[in-house]
N, C-alpha and C positions, 0 to 999 in steps of 0.2 A: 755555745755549740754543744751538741750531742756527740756522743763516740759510740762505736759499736765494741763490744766486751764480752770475751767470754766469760761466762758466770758460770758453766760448769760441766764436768767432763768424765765420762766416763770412758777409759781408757786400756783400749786393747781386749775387749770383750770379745768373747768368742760367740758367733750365730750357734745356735742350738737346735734351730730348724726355721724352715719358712714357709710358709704356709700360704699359696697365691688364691687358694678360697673365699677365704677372711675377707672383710670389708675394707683393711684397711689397717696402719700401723703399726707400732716394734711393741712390742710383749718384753716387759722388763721386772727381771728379780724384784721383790716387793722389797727387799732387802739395800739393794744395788739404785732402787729410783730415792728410797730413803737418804742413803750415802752419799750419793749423788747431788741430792734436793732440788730433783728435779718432780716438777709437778705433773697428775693426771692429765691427759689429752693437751700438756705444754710440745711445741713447736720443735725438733730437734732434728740437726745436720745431722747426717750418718757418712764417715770415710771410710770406706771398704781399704783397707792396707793390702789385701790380695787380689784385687783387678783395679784399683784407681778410681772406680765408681765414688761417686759422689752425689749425696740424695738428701731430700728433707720428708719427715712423716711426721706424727704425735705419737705420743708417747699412752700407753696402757698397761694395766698392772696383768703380770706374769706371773708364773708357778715358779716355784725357788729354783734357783740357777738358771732361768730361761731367758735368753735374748733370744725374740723370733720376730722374722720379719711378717709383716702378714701383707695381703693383698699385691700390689702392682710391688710396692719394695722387693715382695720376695723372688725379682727377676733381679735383683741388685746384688743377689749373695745368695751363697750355700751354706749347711750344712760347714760349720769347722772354720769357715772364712772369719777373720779377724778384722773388728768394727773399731773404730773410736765414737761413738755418738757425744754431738755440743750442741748445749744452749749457750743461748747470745741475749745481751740487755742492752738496754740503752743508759747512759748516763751520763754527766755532767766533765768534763777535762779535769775539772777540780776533783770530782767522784773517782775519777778512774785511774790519775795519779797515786791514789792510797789503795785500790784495790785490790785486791786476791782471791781472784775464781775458786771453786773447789773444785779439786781433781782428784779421784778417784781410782787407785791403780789398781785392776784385778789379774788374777794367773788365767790359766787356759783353761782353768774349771770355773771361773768367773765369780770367783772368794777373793776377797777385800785382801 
């Protein structure tokens, strides 16, 4: 049997702006997706901590210290709103007994 698992988290990031123009997806520190390891245009929950919103987009690389949301997301969140964005894997009971997601904790200026 398969389990669903967090593989990894970026936690407590602040929106930086959002942009409903955009085509589409979250704008992430090239830094912060590094840390994270999370991959380009990979799949990623986003939980808004200041309205309970709850959303999924992909993920694209950002200018330093940027988390933005772009297109429809950015009706999810403002400006200053505080995110935790997660990816999810799939893996084996046996796999997921030993694992350990990376979690990534940044401040209000979005520095590791």
């Amino acid at each position: 049997m398969q389990v669903q698992m967090l593989r990894g988290k970026l936690h407590r990031a602040t929106v930086t702006d959002a942009d409903l123009a955009y085509e589409g997806s979250i704008s992430i520190c090239p830094h912060l997706i590094e840390a994270s390891k999370f991959f380009i245009h990979e799949h990623v929950h986003i939980y808004n901590c200041n309205n309970g919103e709850r959303f999924s987009t992909y993920v694209i690389k950002g200018k330093e210290g940027e988390i933005c949301l772009n297109g429809a997301a950015a009706r999810r969140a403002q400006r200053g709103d505080v995110v935790i964005i997660a990816s999810y894997c799939s893996m084996s009971e046996d796999e997921a007994l030993r694992y350990v997601p990376n979690v990534v904790m940044v401040d209000s200026e979005n520095k590791i």
